[in-house]
DSSP file (Angstrom, degrees, kcal/mol; ACC not computed):
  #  RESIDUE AA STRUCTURE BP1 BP2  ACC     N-H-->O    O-->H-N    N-H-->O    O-->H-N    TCO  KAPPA ALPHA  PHI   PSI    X-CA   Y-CA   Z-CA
    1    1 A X              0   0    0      0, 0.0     0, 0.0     0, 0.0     0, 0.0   0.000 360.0 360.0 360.0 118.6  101.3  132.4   91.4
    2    2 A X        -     0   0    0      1,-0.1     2,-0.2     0, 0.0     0, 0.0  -0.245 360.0-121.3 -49.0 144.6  102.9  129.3   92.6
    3    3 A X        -     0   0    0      1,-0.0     2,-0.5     0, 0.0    -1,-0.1  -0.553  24.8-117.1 -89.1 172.7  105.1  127.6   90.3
    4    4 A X        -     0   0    0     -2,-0.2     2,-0.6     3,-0.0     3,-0.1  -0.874  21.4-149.2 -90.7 124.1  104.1  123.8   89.2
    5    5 A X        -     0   0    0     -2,-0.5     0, 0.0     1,-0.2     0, 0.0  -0.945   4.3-157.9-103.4 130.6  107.0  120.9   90.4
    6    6 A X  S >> S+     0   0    0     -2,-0.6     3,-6.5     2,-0.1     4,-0.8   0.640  76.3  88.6 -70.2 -41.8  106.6  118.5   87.8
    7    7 A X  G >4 S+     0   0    0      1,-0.4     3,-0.5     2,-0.2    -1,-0.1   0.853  83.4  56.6 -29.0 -41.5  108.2  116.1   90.2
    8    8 A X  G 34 S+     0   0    0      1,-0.3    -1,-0.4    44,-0.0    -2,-0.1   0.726 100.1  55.2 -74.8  -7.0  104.9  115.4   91.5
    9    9 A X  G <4 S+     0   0    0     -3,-6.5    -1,-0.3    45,-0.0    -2,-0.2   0.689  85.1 121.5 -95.8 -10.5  103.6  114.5   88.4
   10   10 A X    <<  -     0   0    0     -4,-0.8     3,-0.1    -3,-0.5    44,-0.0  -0.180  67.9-100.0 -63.7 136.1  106.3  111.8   87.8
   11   11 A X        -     0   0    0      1,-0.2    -1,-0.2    43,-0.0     2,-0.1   0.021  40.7 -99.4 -39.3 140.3  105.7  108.2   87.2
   12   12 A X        -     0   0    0      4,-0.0     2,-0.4     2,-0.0    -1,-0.2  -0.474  41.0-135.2 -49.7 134.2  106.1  105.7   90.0
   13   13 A X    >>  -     0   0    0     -2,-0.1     4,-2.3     1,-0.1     3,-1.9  -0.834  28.5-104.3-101.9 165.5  109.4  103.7   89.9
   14   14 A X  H 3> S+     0   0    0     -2,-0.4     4,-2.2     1,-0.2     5,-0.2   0.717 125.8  53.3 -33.4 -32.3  110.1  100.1   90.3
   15   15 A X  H 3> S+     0   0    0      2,-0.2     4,-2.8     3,-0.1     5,-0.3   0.735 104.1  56.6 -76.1 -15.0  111.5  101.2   94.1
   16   16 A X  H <> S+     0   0    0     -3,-1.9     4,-1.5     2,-0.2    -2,-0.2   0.958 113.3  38.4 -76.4 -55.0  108.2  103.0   94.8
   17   17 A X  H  X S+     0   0    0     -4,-2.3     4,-0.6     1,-0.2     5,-0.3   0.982 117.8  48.3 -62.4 -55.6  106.4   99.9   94.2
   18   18 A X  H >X S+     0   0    0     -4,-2.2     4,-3.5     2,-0.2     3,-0.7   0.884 103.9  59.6 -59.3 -28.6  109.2   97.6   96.0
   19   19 A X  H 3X S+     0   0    0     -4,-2.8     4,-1.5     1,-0.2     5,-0.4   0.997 110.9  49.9 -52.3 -61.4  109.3  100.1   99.2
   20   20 A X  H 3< S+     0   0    0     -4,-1.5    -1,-0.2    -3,-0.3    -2,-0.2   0.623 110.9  46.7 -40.0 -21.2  105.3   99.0   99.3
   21   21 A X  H XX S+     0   0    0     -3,-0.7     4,-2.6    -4,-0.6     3,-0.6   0.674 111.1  46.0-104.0 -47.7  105.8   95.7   99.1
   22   22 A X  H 3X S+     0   0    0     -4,-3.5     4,-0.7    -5,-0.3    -2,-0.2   0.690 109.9  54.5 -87.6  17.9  108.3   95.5  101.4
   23   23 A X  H 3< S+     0   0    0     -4,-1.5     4,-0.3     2,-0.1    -1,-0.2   0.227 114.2  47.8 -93.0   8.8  106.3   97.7  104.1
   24   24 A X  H <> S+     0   0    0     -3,-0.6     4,-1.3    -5,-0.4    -2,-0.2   0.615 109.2  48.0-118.2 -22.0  103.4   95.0  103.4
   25   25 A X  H  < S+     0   0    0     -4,-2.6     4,-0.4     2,-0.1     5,-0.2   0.830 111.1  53.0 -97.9 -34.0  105.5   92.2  103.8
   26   26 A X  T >X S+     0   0    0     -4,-0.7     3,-3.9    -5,-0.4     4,-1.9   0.990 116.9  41.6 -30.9 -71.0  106.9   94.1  107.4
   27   27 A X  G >4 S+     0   0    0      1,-0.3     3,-2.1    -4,-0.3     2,-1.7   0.888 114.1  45.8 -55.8 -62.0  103.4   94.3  108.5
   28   28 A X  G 3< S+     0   0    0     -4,-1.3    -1,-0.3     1,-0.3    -2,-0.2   0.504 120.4  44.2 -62.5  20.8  102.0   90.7  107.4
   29   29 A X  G X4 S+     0   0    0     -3,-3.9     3,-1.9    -2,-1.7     4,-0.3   0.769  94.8  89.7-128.4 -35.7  105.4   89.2  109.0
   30   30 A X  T <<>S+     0   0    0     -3,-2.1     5,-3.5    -4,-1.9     6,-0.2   0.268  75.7  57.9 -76.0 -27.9  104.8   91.6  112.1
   31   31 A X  T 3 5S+     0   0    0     -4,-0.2    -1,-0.3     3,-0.2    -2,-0.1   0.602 108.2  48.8-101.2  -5.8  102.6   89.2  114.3
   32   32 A X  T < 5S+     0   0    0     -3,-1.9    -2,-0.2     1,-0.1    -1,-0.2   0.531 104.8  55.9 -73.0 -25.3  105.4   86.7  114.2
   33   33 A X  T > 5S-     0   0    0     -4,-0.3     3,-2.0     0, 0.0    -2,-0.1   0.124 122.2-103.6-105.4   7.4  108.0   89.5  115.2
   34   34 A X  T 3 5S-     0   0    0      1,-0.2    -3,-0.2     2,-0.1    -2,-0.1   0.987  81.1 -65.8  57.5  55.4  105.6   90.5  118.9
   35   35 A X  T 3><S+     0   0    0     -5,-3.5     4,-2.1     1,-0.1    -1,-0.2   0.574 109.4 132.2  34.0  15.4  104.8   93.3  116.5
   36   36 A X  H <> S+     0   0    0     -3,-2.0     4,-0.8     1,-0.2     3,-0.2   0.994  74.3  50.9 -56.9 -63.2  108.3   94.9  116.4
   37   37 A X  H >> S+     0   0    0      2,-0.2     4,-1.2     1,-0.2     3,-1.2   0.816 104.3  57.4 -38.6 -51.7  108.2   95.0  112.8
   38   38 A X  H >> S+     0   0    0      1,-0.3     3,-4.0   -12,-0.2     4,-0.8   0.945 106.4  50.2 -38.2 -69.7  104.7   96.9  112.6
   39   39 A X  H 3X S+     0   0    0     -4,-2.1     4,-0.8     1,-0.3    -1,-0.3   0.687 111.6  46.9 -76.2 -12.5  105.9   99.4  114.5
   40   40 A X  H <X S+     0   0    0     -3,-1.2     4,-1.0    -4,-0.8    -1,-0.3   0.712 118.7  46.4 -80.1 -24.8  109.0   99.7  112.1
   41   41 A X  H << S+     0   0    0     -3,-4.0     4,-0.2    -4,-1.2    -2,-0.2   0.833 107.5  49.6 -68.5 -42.2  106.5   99.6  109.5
   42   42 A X  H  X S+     0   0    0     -4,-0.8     4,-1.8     1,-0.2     5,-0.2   0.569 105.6  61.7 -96.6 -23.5  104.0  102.1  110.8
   43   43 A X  H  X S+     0   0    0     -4,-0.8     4,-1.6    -5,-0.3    -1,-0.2   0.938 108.8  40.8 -83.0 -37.8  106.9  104.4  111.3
   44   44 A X  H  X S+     0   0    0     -4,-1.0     4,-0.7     1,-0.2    -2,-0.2   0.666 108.3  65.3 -82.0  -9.4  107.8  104.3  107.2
   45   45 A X  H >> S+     0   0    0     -4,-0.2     4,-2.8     2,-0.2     3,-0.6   0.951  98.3  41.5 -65.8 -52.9  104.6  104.5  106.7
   46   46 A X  H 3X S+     0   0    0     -4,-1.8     4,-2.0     1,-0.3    -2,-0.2   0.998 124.7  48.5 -52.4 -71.1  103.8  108.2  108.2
   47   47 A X  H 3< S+     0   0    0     -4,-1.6    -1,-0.3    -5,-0.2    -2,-0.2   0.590 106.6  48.5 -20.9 -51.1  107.1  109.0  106.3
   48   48 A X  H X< S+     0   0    0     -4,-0.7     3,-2.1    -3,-0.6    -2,-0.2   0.868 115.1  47.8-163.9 -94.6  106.3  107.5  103.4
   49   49 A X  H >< S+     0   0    0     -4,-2.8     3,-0.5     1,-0.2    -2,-0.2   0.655  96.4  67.7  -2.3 -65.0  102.8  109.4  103.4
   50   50 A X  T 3< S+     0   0    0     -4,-2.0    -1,-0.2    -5,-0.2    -2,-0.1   0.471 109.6  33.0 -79.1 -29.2  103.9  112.4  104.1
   51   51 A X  T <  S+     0   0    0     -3,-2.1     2,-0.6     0, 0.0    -1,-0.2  -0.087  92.3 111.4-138.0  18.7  105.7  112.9  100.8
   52   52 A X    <   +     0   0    0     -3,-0.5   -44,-0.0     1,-0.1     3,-0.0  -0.920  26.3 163.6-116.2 138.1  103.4  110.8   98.4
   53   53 A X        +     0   0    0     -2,-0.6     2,-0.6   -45,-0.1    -1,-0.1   0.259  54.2  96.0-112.5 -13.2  101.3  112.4   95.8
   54   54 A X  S >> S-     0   0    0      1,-0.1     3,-1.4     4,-0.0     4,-0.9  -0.790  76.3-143.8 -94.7 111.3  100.3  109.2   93.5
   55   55 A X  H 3> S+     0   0    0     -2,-0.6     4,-2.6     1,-0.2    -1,-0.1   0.745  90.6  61.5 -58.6 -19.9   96.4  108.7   95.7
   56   56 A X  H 3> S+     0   0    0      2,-0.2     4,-1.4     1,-0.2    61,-0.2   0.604 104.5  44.8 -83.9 -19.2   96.8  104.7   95.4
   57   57 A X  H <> S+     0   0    0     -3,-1.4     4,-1.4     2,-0.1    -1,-0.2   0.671 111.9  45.7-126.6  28.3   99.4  104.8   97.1
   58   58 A X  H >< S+     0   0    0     -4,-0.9     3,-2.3     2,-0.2     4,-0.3   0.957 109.1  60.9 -63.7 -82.7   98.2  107.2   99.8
   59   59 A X  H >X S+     0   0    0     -4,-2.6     4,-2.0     1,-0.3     3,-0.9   0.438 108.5  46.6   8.8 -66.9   95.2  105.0   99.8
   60   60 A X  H 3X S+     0   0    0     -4,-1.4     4,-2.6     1,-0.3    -1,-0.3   0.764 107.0  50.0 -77.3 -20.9   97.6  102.1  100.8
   61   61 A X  H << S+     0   0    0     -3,-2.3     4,-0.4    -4,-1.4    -1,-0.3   0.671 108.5  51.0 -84.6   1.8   99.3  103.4  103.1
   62   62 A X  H X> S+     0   0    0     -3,-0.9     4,-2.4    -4,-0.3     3,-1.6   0.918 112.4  55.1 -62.0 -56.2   96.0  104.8  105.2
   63   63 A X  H 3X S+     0   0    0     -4,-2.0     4,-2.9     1,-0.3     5,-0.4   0.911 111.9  43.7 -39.8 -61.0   94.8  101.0  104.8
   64   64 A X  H 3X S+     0   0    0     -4,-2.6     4,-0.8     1,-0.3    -1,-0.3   0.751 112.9  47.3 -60.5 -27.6   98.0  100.0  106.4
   65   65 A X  H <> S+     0   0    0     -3,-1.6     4,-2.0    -4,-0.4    -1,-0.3   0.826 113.6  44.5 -87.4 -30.8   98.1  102.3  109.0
   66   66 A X  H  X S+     0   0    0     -4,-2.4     4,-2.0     2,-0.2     5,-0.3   0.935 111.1  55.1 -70.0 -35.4   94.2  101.9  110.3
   67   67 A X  H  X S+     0   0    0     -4,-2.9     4,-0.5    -5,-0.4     5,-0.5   0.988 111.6  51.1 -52.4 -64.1   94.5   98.1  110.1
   68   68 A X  H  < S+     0   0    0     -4,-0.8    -1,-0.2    -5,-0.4    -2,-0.2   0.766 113.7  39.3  -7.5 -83.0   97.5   99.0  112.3
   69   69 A X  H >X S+     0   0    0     -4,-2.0     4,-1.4     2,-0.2     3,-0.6   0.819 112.3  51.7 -36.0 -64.5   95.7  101.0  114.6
   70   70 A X  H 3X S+     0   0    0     -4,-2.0     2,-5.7     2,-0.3     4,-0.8   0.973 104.8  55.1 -51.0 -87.7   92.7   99.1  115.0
   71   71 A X  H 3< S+     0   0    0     -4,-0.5     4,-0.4    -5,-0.3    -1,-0.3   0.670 111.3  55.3 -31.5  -1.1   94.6   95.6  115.8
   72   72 A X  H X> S+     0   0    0     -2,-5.7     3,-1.7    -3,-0.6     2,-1.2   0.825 112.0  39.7-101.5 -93.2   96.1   98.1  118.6
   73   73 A X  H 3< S+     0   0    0     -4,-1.4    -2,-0.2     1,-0.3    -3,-0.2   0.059 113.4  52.1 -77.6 -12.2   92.9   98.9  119.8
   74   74 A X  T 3X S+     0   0    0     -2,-1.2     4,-2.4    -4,-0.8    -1,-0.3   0.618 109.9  48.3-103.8 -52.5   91.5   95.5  119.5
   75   75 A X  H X> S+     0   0    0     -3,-1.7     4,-1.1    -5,-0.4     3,-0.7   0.995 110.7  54.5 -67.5 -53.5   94.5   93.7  121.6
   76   76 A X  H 3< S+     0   0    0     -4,-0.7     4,-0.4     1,-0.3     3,-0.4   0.766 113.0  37.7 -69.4 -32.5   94.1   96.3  124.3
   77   77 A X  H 34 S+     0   0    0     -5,-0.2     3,-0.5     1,-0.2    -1,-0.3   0.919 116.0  50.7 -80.2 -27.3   90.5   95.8  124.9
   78   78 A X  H X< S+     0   0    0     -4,-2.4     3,-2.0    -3,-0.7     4,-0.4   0.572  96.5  91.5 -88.3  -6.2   90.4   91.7  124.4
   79   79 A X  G >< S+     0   0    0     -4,-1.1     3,-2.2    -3,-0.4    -1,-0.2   0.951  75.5  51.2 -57.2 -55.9   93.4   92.1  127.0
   80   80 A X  G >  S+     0   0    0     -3,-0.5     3,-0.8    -4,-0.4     4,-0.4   0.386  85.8  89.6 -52.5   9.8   91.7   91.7  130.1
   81   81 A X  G X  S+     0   0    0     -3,-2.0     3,-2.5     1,-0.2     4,-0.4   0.906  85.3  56.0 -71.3 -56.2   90.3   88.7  128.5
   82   82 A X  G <  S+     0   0    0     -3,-2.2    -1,-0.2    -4,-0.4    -2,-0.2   0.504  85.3  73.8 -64.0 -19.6   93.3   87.0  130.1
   83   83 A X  G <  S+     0   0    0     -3,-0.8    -1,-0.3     1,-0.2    -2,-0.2   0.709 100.6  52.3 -63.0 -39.0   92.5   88.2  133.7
   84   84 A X  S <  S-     0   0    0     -3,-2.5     2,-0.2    -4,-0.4    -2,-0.2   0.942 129.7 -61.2 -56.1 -65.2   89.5   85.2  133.2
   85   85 A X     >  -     0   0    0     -4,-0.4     4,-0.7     1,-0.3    -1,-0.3  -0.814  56.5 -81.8-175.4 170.1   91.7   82.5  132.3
   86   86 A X  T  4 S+     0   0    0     -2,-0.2     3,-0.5     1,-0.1     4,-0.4   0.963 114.0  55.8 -28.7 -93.1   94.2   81.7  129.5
   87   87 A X  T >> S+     0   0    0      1,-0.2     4,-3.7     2,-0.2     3,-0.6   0.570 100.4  53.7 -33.0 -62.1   92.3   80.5  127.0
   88   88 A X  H 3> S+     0   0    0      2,-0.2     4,-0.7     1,-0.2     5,-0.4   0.987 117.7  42.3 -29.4 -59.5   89.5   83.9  126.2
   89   89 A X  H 3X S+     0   0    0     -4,-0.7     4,-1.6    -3,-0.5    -1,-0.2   0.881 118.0  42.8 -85.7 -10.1   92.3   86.2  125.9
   90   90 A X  H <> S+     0   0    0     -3,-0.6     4,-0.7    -4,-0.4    -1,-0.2   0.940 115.9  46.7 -98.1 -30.3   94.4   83.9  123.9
   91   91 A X  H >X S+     0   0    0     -4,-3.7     3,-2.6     2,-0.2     4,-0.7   0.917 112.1  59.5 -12.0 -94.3   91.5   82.8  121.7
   92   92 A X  H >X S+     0   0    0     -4,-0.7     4,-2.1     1,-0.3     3,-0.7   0.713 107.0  44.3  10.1 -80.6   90.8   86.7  121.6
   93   93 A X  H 3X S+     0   0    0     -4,-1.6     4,-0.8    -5,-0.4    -1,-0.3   0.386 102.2  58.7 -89.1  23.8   93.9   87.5  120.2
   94   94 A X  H << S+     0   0    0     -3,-2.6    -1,-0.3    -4,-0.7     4,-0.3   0.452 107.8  50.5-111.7 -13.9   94.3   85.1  117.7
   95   95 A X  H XX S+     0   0    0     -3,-0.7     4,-1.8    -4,-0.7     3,-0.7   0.753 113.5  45.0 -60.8 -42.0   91.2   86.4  116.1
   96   96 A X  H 3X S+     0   0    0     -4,-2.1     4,-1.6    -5,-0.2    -2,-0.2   0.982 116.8  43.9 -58.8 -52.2   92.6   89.8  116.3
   97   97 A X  H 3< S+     0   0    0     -4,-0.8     4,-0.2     1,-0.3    -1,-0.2   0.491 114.0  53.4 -87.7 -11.0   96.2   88.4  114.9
   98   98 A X  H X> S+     0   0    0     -3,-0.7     4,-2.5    -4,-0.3     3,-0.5   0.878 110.8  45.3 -57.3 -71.4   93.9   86.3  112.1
   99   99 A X  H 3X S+     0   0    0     -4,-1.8     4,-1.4     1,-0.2    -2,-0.2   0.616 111.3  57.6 -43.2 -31.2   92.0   89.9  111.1
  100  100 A X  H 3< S+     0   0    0     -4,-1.6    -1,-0.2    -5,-0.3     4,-0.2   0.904 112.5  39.5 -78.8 -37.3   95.9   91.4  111.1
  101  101 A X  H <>>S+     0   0    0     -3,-0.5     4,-2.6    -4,-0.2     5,-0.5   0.853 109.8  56.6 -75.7 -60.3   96.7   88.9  108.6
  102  102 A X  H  X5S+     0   0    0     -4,-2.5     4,-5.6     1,-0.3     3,-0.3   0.953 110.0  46.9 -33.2 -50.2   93.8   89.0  106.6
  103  103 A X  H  <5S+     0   0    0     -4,-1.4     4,-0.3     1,-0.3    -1,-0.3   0.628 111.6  42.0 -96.1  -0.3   94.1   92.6  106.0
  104  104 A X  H  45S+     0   0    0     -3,-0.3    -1,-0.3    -4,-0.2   -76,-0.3   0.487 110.4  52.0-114.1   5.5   97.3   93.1  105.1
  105  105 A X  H  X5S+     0   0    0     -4,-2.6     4,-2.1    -3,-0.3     5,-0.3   0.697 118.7  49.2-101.1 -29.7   98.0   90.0  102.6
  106  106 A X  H  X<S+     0   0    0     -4,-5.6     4,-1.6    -5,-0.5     5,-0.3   0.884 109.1  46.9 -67.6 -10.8   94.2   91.6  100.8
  107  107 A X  H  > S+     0   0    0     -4,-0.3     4,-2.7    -5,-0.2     5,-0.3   0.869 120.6  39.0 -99.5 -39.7   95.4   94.8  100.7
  108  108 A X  H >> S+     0   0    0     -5,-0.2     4,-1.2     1,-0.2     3,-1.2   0.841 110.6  55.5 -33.8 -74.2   98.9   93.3   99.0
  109  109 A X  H 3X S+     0   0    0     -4,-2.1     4,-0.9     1,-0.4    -1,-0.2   0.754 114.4  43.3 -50.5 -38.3   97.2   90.9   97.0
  110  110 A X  H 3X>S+     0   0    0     -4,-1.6     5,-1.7    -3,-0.3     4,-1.3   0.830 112.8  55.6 -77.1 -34.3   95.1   94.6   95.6
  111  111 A X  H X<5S+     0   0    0     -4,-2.7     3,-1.6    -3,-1.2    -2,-0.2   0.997  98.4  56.6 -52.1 -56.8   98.3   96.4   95.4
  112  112 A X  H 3<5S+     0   0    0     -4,-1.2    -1,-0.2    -5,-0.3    -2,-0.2   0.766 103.6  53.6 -30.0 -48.4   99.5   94.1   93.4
  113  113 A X  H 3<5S-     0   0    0     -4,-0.9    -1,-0.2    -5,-0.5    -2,-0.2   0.476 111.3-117.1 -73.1  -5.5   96.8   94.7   91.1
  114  114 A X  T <<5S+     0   0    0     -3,-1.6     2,-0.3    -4,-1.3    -3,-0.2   0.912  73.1 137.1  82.8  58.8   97.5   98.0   91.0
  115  115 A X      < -     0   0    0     -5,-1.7    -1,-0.3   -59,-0.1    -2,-0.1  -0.963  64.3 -95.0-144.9 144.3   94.0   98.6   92.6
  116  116 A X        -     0   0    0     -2,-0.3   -60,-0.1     1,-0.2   -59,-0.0  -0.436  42.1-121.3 -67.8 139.6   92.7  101.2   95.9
  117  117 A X              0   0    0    -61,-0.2    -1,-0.2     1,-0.1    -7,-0.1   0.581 360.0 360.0  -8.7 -39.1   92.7   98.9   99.4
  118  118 A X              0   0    0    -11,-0.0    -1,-0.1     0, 0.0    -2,-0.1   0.199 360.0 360.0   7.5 360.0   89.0   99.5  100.1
């Protein structure tokens, strides 16, 4: 019979929250940074993840990593955009980089509230 670590049952601390906060302020700061910071983000996310038991804030950090993803997946198709002319592809990604924003100051703005991403 497996024993139970209580460890997993332990309350969040005040660093648990502030490591979230500052991976939420990485990402929303991220489209300013040519996405260096996401990818610094996305990397303490998996980490992060990996070793989390509290489901909210699994929760946020899947939110954070598919926003991720997708806005990867979104600039690479709107890319050829640019092959047209300027404008389409930068239009294009300034909706994408709009969406990037969006979704990582709501899923702060629900963290904050101590509430799942959806």
């Amino acid at each position: 019979m497996k024993e139970t670590d209580y460890a997993d049952f332990a309350p969040k601390t005040e660093s648990d929250r502030t490591v979230m906060h500052v991976l939420y302020g990485l990402h929303t700061v991220a489209p300013f940074s040519y996405w260096t910071l996401a990818l610094v983000a996305v990397v303490v996310n998996y980490i992060k993840r990996g070793d989390e038991a509290d489901l909210l804030y699994v929760a946020h950090h899947d939110y954070m990593l598919r926003t991720f993803w997708w806005t990867v997946l979104w600039l690479v198709l709107t890319s050829p955009l640019y092959l047209l002319f300027f404008l389409p592809g930068f239009l294009a990604h300034s909706v994408v980089g709009l969406w990037y924003l969006y979704r990582c100051i709501r899923g702060w703005l629900r963290f904050v509230d101590h509430r799942p991403p959806q």
